[in-house]
C-alpha positions in Angstrom: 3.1 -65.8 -4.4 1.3 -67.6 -7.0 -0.3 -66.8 -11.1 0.2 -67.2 -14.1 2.1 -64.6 -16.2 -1.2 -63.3 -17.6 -2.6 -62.2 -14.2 -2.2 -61.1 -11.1 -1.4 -62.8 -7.9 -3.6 -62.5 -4.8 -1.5 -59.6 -3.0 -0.9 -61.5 0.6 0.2 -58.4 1.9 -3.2 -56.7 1.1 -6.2 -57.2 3.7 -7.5 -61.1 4.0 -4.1 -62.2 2.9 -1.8 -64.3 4.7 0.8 -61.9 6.7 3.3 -64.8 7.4 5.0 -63.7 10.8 3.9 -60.1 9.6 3.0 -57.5 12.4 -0.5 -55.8 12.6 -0.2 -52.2 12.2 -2.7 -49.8 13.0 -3.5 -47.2 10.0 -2.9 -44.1 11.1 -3.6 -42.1 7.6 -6.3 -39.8 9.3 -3.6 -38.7 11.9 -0.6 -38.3 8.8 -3.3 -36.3 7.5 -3.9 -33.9 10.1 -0.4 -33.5 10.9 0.2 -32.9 7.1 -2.3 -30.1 7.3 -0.6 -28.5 10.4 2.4 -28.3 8.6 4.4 -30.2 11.2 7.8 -30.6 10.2 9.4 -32.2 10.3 5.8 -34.5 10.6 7.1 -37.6 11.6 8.5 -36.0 14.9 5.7 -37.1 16.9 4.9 -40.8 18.1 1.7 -40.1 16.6 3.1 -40.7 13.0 3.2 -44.2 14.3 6.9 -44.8 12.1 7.4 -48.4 10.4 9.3 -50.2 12.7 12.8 -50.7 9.9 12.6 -47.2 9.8 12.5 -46.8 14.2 15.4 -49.2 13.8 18.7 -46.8 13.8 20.7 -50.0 13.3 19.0 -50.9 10.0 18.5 -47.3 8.7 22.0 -47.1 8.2 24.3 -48.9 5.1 25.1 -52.0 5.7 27.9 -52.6 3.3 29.7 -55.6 3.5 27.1 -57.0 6.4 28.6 -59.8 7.5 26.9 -63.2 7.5 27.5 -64.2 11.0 23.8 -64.9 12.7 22.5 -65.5 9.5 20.8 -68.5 9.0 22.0 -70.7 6.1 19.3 -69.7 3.4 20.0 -65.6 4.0 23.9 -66.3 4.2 24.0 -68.1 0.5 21.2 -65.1 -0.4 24.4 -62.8 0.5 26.8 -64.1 -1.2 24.3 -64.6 -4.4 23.7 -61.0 -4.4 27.4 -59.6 -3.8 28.2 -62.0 -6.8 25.9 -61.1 -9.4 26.2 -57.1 -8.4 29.3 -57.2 -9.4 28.5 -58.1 -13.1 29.7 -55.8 -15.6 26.6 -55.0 -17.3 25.3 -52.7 -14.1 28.6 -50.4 -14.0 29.9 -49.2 -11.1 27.1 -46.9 -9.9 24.9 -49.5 -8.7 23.2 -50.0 -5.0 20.8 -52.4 -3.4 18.8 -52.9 -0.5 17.4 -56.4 0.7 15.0 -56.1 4.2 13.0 -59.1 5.7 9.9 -58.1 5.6 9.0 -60.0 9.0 11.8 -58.7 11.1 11.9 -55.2 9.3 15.5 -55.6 9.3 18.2 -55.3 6.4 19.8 -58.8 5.2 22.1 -57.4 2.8 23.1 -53.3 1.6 25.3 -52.4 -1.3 25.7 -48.6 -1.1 22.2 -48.4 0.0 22.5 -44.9 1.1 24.0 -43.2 -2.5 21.7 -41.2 -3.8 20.8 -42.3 -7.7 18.6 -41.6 -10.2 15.2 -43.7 -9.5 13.2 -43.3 -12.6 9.9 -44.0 -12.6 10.6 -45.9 -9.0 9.5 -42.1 -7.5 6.2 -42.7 -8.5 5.7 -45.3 -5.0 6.6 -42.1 -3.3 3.8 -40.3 -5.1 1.2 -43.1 -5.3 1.6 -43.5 -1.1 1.3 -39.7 -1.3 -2.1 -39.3 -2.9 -3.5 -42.7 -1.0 -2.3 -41.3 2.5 -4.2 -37.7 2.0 -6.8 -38.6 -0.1 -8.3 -41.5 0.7 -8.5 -44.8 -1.5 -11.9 -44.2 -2.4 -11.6 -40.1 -3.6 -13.1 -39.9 -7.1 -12.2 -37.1 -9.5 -14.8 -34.8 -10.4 -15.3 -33.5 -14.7 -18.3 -30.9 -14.7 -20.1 -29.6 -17.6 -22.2 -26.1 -16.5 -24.1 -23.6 -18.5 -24.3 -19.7 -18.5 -25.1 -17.3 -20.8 -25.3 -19.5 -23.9 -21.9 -21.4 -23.1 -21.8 -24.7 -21.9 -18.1 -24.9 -20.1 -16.4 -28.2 -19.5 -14.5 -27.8 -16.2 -11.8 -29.9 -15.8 -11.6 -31.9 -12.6 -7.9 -33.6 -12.8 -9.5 -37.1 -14.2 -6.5 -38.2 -16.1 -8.7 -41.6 -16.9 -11.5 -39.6 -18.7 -12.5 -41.2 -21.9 -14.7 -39.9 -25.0 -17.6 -42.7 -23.8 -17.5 -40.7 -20.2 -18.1 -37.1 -22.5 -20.5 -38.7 -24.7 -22.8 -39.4 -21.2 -22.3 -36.1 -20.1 -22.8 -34.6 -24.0 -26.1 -36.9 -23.7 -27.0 -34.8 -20.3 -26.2 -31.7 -21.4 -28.4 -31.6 -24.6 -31.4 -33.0 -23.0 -31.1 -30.3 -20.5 -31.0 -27.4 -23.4 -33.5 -29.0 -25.4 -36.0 -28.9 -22.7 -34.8 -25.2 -22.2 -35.5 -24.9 -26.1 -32.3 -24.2 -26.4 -30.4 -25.6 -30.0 -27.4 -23.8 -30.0 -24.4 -22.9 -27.6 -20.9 -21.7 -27.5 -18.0 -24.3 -26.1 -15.3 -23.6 -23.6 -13.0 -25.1 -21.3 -11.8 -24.9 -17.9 -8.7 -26.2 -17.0 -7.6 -23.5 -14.6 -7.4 -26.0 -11.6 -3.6 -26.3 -12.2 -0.7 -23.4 -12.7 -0.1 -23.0 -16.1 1.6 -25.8 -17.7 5.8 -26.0 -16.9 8.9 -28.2 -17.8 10.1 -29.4 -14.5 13.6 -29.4 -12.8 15.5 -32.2 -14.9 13.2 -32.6 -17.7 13.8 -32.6 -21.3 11.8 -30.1 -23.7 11.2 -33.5 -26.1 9.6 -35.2 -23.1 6.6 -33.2 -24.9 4.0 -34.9 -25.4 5.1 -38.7 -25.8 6.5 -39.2 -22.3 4.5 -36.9 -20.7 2.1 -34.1 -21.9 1.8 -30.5 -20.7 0.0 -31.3 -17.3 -3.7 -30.0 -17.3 -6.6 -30.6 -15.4 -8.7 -31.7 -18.8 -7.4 -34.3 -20.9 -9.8 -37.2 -22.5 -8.7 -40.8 -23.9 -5.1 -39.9 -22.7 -4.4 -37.7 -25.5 -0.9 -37.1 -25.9 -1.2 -33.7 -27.7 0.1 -30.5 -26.6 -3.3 -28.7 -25.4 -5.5 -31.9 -24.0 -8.0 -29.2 -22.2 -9.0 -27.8 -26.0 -9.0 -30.8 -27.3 -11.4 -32.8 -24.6 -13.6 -29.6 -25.5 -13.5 -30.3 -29.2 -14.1 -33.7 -28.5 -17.2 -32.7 -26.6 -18.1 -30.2 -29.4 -18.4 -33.0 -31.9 -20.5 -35.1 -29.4 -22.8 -32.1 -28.9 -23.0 -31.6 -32.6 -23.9 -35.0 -33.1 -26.8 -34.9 -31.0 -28.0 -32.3 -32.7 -26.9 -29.2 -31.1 -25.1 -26.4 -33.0 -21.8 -25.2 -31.7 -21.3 -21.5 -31.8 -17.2 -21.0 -33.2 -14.1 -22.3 -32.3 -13.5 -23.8 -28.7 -12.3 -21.7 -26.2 -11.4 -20.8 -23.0 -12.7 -19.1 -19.8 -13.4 -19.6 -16.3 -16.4 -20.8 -15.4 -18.8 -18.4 -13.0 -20.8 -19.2 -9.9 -23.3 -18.3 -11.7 -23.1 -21.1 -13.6 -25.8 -23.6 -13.4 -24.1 -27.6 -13.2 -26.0 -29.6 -15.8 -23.7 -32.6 -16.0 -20.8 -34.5 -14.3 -18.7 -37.3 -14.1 -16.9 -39.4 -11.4 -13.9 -41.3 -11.9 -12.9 -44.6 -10.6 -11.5 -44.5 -7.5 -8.1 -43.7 -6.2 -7.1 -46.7 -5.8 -8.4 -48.3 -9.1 -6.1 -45.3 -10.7 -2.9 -46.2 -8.9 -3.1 -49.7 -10.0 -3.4 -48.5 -13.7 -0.2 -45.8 -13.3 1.6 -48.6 -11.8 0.9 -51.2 -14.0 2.0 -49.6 -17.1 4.3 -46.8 -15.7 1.9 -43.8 -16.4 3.9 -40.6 -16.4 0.6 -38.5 -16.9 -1.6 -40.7 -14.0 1.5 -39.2 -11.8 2.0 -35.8 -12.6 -1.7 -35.3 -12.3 -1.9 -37.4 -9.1 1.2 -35.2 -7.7 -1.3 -31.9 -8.5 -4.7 -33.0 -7.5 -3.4 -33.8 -4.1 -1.7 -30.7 -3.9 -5.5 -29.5 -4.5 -6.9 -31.0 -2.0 -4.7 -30.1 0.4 -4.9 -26.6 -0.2 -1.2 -26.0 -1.9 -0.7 -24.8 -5.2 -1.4 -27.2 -8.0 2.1 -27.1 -9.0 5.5 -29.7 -9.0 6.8 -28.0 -6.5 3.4 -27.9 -4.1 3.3 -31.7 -4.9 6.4 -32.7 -4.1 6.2 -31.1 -0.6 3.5 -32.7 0.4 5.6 -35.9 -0.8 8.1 -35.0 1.9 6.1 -34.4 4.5 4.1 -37.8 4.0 7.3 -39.7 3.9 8.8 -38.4 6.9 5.6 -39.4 8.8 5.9 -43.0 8.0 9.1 -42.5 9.6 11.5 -42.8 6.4 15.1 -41.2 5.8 14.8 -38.1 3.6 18.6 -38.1 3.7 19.7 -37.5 0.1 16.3 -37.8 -0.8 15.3 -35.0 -4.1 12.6 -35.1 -6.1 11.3 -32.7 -8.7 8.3 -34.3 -9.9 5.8 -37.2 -9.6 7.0 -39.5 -11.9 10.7 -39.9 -12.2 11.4 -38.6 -15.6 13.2 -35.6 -13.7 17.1 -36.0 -14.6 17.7 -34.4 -11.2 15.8 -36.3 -9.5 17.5 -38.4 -7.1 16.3 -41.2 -3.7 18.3 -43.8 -2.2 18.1 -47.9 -2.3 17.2 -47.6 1.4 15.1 -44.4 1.2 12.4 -46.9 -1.4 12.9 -50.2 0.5 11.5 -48.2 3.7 9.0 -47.3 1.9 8.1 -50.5 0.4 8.9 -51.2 4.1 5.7 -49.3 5.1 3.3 -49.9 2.5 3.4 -53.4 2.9 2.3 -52.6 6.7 -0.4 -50.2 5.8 -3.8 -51.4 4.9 -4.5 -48.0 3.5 -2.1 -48.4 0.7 -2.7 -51.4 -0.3 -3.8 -51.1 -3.5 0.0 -49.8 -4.2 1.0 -53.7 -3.9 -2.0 -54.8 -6.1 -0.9 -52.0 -8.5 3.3 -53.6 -8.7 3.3 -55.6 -12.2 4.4 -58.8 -11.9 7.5 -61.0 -14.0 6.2 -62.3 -16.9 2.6 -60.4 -16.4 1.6 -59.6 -19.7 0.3 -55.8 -20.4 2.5 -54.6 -17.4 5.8 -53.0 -17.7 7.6 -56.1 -16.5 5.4 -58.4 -19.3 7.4 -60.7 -22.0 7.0 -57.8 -24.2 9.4 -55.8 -22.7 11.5 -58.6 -22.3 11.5 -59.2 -18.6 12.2 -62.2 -16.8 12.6 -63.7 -19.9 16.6 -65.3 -19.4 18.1 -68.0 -17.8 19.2 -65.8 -14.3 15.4 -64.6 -14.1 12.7 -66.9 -15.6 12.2 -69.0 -12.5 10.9 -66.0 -10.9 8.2 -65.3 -13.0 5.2 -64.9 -11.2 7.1 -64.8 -7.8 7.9 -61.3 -7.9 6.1 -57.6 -7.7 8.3 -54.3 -8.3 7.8 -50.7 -10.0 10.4 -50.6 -13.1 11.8 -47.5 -13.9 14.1 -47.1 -17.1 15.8 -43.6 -18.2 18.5 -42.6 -20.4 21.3 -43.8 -17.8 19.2 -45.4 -15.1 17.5 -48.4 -14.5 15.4 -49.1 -11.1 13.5 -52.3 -9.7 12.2 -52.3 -6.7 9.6 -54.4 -5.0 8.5 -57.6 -2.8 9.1 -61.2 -3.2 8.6 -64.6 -1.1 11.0 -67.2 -1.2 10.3 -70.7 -1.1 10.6 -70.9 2.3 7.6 -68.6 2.7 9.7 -65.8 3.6 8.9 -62.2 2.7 11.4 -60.0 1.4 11.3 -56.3 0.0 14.1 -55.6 -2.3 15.7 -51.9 -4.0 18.3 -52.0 -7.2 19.2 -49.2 -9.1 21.8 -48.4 -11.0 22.9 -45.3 -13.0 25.7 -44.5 -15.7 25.8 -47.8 -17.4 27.2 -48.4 -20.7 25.6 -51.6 -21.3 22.9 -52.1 -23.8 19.8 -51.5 -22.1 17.9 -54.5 -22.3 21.2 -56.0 -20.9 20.8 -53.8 -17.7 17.3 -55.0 -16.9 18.1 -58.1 -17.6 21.4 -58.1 -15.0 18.1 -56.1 -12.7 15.5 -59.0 -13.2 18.5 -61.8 -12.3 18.6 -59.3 -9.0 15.4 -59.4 -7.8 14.9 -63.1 -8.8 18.1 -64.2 -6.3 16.1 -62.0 -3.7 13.3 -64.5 -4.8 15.7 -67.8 -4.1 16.8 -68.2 -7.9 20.4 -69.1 -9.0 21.4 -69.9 -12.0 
């Protein structure tokens, strides 16, 4: 893998990359889908699920503790010994497991308590990202609407969590041209954010998680604003752009549901799916996920809630063939404190996105050591010591940091050209932080063939 800090890598995983020893695998998302729908469970029963094969592999699904190094070649036997070493330092605590596969084989070089169930942090948003790609498609676009009835124009929220206040001011722009021509110079403002179930705190999260981690999840939010309502205030932000363009606005900003009646005068498209699980992955986005989690819930026909989401998370895993065993999750992006997924549970799932064209954009997404503006940039002090900084730019993984747990877990290629997919996390420590991550990043980097 090669860049520079300040950008990313060519993903060699991705389509027109170099797949060194890597087996072709047919996408089968269309089938997932359809089995998803029939509510087969559990849905990877069938051969039609077409499993990953580290996943098929009974003798590789299981923990692997203390693997012995006979068979291994030289490289992977001092990789062993590396890892056992340095997971045994005192800043990671006791609670601390780890899962190393070889990509090209699909089979597990090394397992420290693989199979206990931890914490993951913001590592459950892989599960969520390969969710919404499988059922929705990497090209699905969010919808925002703006439609007009009986003097109200009502902005009806489309789950766009990447709406900005340039994408209203086009469809303010729209909108008045249309009532002008009507003769119309003055109209009443509402919203429509009823899409999603009322706003909820979800299993394991923290009432001060409101709104700086996370805001009350709505369909309706513009420019990411971390206020308590973001529906009511995307339609005061529309208001103002109305206003501006010289149409009077009738009161305060409301809400109501919009009628069939309704005519559609405006509308805006988002970015692809995939361009919007880059961006959550990038920089962590707890908002991207939680709406992600609903909308595909939408879509699918189950209600727009966490717990409507997260079954449909189950059911997609299982039908890329990988363990549920231990496996709970409460939300879509890991700030539940009872969430919790195995080491092995997210290297088979790295496992099968790296074998899935379909997801691809999942690997594009994983920042990269030293990548600047990504949650494993120098400014969050990652990669940055003397165990680590020979990996930068040689390593991809989703970070996830809670009060009490710290997750990496991603892909890497050693020097020898050899893929390997990689799962750390560790709850409970007493260590300071920035300590932990930086005992996480001297992990991932002996995955990577550093040893300092």
């Amino acid at each position: 893998m090669t860049g520079t800090p300040d950008e990313t890598p060519t993903n060699t995983f991705a389509p027109g990359g170099r797949r060194r020893h890597r087996k072709a695998r047919v996408s089968r998302v269309g089938a997932r889908r359809a089995l998803v729908l029939a509510m087969a469970v559990p849905v990877a029963s069938a051969t039609l699920a077409g499993t990953s094969a580290f996943a098929a592999d009974d003798s590789t699904a299981t923990a692997t503790q203390g693997v012995s190094v006979d068979g291994l070649d030289a490289d992977d036997a001092q990789l062993v010994k590396n890892l056992t070493a340095r997971i045994a330092d005192d800043r990671l605590g006791s609670d601390v497991s780890g899962v190393v596969l070889d990509a090209d084989s699909d089979t597990a070089l090394w397992d420290h308590d693989g199979s206990t169930a931890l914490m993951p942090a913001s590592n459950a948003k892989l599960a969520t990202a390969t969710t919404a790609l499988t059922l929705l498609g990497a090209n699905h676009e969010f919808t925002t609407k703006v439609v007009y009835g009986d003097g109200t124009l009502t902005l009806v929220g489309g789950g766009d969590r990447t709406l900005t206040s340039d994408d209203l001011a086009e469809m303010a722009k729209t909108a008045v041209d249309g009532l002008k021509a009507a003769g119309l110079s003055g109209v009443k403002v509402r919203v429509d954010d009823s899409l999603f179930a009322e706003p909820t705190l979800a299993n394991g999260w923290n009432e001060d998680y409101y709104p700086t981690e996370v805001t009350p999840v709505r369909s309706l939010v513009v420019d990411g604003a971390a206020v308590q309502d973001t529906a009511i205030n995307a339609g005061e932000v529309f208001a103002k752009q109305l206003a501006a363009n010289g149409i009077t606005v009738d009161g305060e900003v409301g809400r109501a549901t919009a009628k069939q009646s309704d005519v559609p005068v405006a509308q805006h498209k988002s970015a692809p799916l995939s361009d919007i699980v880059k961006q959550m992955l990038k920089t962590s986005d707890n908002n991207i996920a939680e709406t992600l989690l609903r909308m595909t819930a939408v879509e699918l026909g189950k209600p727009a809630t966490f717990e409507g989401g997260v079954e449909l998370v189950r059911q997609v895993l299982s039908s890329y063939g990988i363990s549920l065993d231990n496996f709970e999750m409460y939300d879509g992006s890991g700030l539940s404190r009872a969430d919790r997924i195995p080491a092995t549970t997210l290297a088979q799932l790295l496992d099968a996105i790296t074998e899935s064209s379909a997801l691809s954009s999942i690997l594009d997404g994983l920042p990269v050591a030293g990548e600047a503006g990504s949650s494993l940039g120098p400014e969050w002090g990652r990669f940055d010591d003397a165990n680590s900084e020979c990996a930068v730019g040689k390593v991809q993984a989703k970070t996830g940091t809670l009060t009490g747990a710290v997750a990496l877990s991603g892909v890497t290629r050693t020097d020898d050209g050899e893929w390997r997919i990689f799962s750390f996390i560790e709850n409970n420590s007493t260590a300071d932080p920035a300590d932990i991550k930086d005992a996480m990043d001297g992990l991932a980097a002996t995955v990577n063939g550093c040893w300092a």
